[in-house]
C-alpha positions as CSV (number, residue, x, y, z in Angstrom):
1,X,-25.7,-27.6,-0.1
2,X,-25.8,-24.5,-2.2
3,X,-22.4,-23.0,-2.4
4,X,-22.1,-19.4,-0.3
5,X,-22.6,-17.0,-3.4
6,X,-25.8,-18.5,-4.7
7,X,-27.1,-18.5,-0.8
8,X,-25.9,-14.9,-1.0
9,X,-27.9,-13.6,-4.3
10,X,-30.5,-15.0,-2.6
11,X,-30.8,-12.1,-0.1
12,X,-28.9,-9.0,-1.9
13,X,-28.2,-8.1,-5.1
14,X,-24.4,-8.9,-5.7
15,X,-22.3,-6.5,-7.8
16,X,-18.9,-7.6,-9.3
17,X,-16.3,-5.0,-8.4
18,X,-14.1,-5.3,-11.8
19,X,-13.8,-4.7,-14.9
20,X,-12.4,-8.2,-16.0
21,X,-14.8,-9.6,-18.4
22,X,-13.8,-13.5,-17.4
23,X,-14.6,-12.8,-14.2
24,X,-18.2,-11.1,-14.8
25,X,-19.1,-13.8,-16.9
26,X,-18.0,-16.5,-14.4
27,X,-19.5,-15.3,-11.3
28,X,-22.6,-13.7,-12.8
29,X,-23.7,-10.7,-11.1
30,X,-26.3,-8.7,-11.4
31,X,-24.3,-5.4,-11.9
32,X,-20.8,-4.1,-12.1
33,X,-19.0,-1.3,-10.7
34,X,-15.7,0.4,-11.5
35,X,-13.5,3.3,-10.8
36,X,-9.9,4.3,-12.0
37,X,-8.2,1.7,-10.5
38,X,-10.4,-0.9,-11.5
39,X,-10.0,0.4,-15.1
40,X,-6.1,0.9,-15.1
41,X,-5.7,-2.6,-13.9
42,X,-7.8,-4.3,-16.3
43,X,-5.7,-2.6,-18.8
44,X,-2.4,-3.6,-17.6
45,X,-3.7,-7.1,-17.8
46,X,-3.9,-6.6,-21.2
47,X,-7.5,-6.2,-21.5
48,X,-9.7,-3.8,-23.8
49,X,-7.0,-3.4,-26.0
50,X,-9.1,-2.6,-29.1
51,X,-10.9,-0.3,-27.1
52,X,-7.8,1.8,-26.3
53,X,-6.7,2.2,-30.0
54,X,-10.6,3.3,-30.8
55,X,-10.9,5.5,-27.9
56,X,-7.8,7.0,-29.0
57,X,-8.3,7.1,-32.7
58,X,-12.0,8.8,-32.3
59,X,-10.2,11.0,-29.9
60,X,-8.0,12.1,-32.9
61,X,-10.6,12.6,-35.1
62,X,-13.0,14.5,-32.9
63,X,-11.2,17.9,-33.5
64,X,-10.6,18.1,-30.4
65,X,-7.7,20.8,-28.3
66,X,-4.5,18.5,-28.2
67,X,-4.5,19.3,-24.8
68,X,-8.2,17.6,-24.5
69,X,-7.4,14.9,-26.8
70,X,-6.3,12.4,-24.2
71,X,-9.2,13.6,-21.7
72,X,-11.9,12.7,-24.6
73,X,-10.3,9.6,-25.1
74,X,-10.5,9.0,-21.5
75,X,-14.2,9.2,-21.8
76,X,-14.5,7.3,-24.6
77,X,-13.0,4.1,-23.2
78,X,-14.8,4.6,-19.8
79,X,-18.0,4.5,-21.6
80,X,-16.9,1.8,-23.8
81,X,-15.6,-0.5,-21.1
82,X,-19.1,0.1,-19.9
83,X,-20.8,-1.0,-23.2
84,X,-18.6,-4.0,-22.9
85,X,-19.6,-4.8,-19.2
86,X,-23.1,-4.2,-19.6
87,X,-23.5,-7.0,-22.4
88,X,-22.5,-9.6,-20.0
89,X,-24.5,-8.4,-17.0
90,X,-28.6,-8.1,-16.5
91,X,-28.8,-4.9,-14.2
92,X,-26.5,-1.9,-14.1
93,X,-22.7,-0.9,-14.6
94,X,-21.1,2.3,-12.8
95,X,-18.8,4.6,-14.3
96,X,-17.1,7.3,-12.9
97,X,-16.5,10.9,-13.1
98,X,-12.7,12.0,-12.7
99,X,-11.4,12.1,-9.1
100,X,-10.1,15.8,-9.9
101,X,-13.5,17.2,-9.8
102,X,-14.6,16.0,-7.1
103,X,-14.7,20.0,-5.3
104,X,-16.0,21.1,-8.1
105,X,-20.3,20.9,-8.8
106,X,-20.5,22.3,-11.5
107,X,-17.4,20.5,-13.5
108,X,-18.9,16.9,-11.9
109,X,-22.1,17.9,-13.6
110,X,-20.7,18.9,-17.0
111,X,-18.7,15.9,-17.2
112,X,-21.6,13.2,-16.0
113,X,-23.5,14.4,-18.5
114,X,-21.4,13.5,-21.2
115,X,-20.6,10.2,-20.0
116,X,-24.1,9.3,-19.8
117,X,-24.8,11.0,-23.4
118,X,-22.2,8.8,-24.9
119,X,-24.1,5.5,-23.0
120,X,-27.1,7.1,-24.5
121,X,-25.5,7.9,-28.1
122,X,-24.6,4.0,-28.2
123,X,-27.8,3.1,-27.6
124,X,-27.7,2.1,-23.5
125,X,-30.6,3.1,-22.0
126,X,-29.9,6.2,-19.5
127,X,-31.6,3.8,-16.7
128,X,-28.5,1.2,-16.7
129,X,-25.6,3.5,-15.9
130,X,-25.2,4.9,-12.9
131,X,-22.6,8.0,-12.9
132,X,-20.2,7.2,-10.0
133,X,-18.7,10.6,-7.8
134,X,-17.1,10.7,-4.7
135,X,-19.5,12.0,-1.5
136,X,-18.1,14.8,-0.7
137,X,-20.4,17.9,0.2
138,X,-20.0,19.4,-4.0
139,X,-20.1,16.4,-5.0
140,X,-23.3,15.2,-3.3
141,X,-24.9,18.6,-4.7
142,X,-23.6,17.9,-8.2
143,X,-25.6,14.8,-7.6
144,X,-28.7,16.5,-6.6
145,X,-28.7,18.4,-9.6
146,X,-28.3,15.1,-12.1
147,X,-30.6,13.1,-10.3
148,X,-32.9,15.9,-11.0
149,X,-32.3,15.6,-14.6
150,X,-33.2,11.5,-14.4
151,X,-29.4,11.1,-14.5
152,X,-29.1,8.5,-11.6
153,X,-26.0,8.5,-9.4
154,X,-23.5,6.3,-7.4
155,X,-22.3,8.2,-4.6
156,X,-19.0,6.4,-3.3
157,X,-15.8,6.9,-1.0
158,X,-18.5,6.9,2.0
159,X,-17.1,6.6,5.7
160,X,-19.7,8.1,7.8
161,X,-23.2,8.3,8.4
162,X,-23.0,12.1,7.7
163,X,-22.1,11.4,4.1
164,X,-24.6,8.9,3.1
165,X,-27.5,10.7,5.2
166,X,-26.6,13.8,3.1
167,X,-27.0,11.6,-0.3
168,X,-30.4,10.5,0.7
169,X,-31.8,13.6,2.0
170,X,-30.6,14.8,-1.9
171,X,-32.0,12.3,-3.5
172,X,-29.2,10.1,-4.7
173,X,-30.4,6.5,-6.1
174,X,-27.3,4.9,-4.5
175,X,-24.5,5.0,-2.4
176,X,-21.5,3.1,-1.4
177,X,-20.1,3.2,2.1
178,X,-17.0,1.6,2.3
179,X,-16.3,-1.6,5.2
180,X,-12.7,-2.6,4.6
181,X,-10.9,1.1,4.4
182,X,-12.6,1.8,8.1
183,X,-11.2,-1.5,9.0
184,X,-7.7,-0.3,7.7
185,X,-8.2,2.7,9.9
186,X,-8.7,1.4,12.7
187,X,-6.4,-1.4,12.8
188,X,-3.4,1.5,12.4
189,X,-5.0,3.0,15.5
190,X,-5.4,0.1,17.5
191,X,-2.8,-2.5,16.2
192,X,-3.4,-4.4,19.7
193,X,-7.3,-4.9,19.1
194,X,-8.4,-8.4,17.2
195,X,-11.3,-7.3,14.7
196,X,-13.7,-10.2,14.0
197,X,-17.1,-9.5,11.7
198,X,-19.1,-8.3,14.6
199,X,-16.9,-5.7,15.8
200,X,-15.6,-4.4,12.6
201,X,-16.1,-0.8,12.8
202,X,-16.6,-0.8,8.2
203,X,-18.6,-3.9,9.3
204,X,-20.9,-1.5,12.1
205,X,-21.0,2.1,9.8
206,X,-22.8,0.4,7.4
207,X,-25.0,-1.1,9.5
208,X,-25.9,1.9,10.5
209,X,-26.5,3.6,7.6
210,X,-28.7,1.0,6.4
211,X,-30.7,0.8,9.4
212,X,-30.7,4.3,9.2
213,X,-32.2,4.4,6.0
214,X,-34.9,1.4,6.5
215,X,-36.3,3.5,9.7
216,X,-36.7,6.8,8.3
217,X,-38.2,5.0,4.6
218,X,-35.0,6.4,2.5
219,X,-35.2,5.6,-1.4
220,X,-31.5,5.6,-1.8
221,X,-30.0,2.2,-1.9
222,X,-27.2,0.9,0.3
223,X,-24.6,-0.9,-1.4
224,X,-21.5,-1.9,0.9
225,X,-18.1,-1.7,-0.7
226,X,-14.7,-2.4,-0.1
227,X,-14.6,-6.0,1.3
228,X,-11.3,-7.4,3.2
229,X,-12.5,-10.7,3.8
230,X,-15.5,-13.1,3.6
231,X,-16.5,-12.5,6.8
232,X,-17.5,-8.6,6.4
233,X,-19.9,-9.8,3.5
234,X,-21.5,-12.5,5.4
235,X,-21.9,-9.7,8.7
236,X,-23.6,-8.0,5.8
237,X,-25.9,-9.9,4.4
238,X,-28.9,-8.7,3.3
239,X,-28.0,-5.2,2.4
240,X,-29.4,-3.8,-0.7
241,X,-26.2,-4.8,-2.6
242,X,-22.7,-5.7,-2.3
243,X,-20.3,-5.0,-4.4
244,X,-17.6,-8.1,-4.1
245,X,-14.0,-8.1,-5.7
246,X,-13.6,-11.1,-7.8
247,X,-11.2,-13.0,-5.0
248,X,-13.9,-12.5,-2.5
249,X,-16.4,-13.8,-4.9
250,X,-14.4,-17.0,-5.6
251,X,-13.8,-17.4,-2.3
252,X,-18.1,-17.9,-1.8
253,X,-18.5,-19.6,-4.6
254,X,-15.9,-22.4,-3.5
255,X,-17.4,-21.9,0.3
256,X,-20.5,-23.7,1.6
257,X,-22.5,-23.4,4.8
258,X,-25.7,-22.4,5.8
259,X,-26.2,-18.2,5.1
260,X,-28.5,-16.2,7.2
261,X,-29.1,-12.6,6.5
262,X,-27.3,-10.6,8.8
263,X,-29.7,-7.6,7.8
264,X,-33.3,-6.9,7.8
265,X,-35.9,-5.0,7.4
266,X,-38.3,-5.0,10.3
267,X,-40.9,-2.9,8.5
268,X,-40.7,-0.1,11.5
269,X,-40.6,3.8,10.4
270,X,-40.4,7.1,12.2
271,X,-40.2,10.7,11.1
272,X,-37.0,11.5,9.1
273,X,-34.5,14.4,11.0
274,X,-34.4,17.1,9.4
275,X,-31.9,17.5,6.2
276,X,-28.0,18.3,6.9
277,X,-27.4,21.5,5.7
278,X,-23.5,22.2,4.3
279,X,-22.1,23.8,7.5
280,X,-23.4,20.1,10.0
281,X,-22.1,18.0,7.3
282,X,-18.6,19.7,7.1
283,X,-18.8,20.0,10.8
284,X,-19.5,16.3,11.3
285,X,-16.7,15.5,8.9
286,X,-14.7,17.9,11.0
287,X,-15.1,15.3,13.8
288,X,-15.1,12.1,12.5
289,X,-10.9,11.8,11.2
290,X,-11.4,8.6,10.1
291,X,-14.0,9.6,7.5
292,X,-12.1,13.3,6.7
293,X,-9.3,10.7,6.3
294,X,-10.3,8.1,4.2
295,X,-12.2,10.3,1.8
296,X,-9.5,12.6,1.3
297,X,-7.0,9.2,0.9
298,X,-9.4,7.5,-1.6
299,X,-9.7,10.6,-3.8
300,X,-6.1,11.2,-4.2
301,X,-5.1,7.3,-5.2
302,X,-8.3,7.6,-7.9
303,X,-7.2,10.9,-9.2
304,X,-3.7,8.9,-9.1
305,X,-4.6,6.1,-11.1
306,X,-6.4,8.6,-13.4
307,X,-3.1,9.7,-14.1
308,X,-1.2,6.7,-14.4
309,X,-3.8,5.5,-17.1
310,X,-3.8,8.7,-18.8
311,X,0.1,8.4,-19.1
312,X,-0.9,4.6,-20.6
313,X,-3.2,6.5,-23.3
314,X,-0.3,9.0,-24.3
315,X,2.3,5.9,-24.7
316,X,-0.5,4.0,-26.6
317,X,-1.1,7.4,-29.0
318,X,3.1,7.4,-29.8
319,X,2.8,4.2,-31.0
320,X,-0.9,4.3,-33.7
C-alpha cells in the first residue's frame, strides 16, 4: 500500500516547511515555505554558507549606509535561499518580509517589493514567490496593495476566522492559519482536557476557515500550518495545501494506511457577508485572546530570530 505521504499529495498540495535542501529533495513537495526561524536554523546547521559570504560581500559593495549594510544583506540571502529552494521544487517558495514591520503598510510594502525585484533581477518569474507577512490588520492592507500590483502574498501567523476572512475579502492569493499554536493554547488553558484530531481546536479553526471559504466561492487559498503531530494533517486532509515540517513529513512517508480526505468541497455557495471593515476586525481580535495572543507571540519570536541571524551576519562580516 502506498505509504501516507504519496496518499496525501494525492488530495492537497504538500508544502515542505524548511529550508533544508536534503530534506526538499527527499520528500519532494510541490512548494516551500520559510520564515526567520526556518532560515536561522538552516544556517546554524551549517547550511548556505556560500550564500552568507556573497550576501555579505554584495552587501559591501552596494554602497550601501553601514547601518543598512547588514539589512541589504539580509535580503540578499533571503532571496537567495529562495533561488536555491526553488531549483529543487516545481511550484512556489515563500519568503518573508521582516517581523518588525509588521504595523507598518507602507514599510511591508516598500520592503516586498524589493524582495520580489531581486527574485525578478535573478531571473525567477514574479508568479513563483510568494511574499510572506504576518495577518495583522496593516499587514493585510499592505497585502491588498501588492496583490494589486500582481505581487502575490502569503498571509501567515493566522488564528481566527477574523484574520483570514479579512485576507480574502482583500484579495490575498494565500493564507496560512496555524493548527498546532491553537493547540498549544489551549492545552495551557485546559491542561485536564485530552485533545485527539477531532477536537483539536487548530484542527477545527481551520476547518472553518476553509469551509468558510468554499461556501462563499473565496479565491484565496487555505494552506494549514503549524503541525504537532500526524494526526492534525490527516484531520486535514484535503485542504488546499499543507505545509509539513520535515519530521512530520518522514513520519508519513514511513506510515501506511488507507487516507481519506478529511475535507471537501461539496460544490454548495451562498452570498458572501459583507467585508470586515478595520474597527470589526480589531474588535473581533479584541475577543478572541487566543488569536490576540498567538499573533502577538509569533511576531515577537520571528522578529527574534531576525535578530539572532542578523547578529550571525555581523560575526560572519568580522571574519571576510
Amino acid at each position: 500500500m502506498p505509504s501516507l505521504l504519496s496518499q496525501l499529495k494525492q488530495h492537497s498540495v504538500v508544502v515542505a516547511d524548511t529550508g533544508n535542501l536534503v530534506a526538499i529533495n527527499r520528500f519532494q513537495p510541490e512548494d516551500a515555505t520559510t520564515n526567520p526561524s526556518i532560515i536561522l536554523k538552516a544556517l546554524q546547521a551549517g547550511q548556505y554558507q556560500r550564500q552568507v559570504d556573497d550576501a555579505l560581500r554584495q552587501a559591501i559593495r552596494s554602497g550601501a549606509a553601514p547601518r543598512a549594510i547588514i539589512a541589504e544583506a539580509c535580503d540578499r540571502l533571503v532571496v537567495s535561499m529562495g533561488v536555491e529552494i526553488l531549483a529543487t521544487i516545481r511550484g512556489k517558495v515563500s519568503t518573508e518580509v521582516p517581523a518588525a514591520l509588521s504595523f507598518d503598510s507602507a514599510a511591508t510594502v516598500a520592503r516586498a517589493r524589493a524582495l520580489h525585484q531581486r527574485y525578478l533581477q535573478l531571473g525567477i518569474p514574479g508568479d513563483r514567490v510568494l511574499v510572506k507577512i504576518a495577518a495583522t490588520w496593516e499587514g493585510i492592507q499592505a497585502a491588498r496593495q501588492l496583490e494589486r500590483e500582481g505581487i502575490r502574498c502569503n498571509l501567515t501567523l493566522i488564528f481566527n476566522l477574523a484574520q483570514a476572512r479579512a485576507c480574502a475579502e482583500a484579495g490575498i492569493y494565500l493564507v496560512s492559519p496555524f493548527v498546532g499554536r491553537i493547540l498549544d493554547w489551549h492545552r495551557q488553558q485546559t491542561p485536564d482536557v485530552r485533545f485527539e484530531a477531532e477536537n483539536d481546536p487548530g484542527v477545527l479553526s481551520v476547518r472553518q476557515v476553509y469551509r468558510f471559504f468554499k461556501q462563499h466561492d473565496y479565491a484565496t487559498v487555505v494552506m494549514a500550518a503549524s503541525f504537532r503531530n500526524i494526526g492534525e494533517v490527516l484531520a486535514l486532509a484535503g485542504c488546499d495545501r499543507l505545509t509539513i515540517s520535515p519530521a512530520l513529513l518522514a513520519e508519513l512517508e514511513q506510515a501506511s494506511g488507507e487516507l481519506r480526505p478529511a475535507l471537501l468541497d461539496d460544490g454548495q455557495r451562498v452570498l458572501a457577508p459583507a467585508c470586515l471593515d478595520e474597527q470589526q476586525f480589531r474588535w473581533q481580535m479584541n475577543e478572541d485572546p487566543m488569536a490576540t495572543e498567538k499573533l502577538a507571540e509569533g511576531i515577537r519570536q520571528f522578529h527574534a530570530d531576525q535578530l539572532a541571524l542578523e547578529a550571525l551576519l555581523i560575526e560572519r562580516m568580522r571574519e571576510l
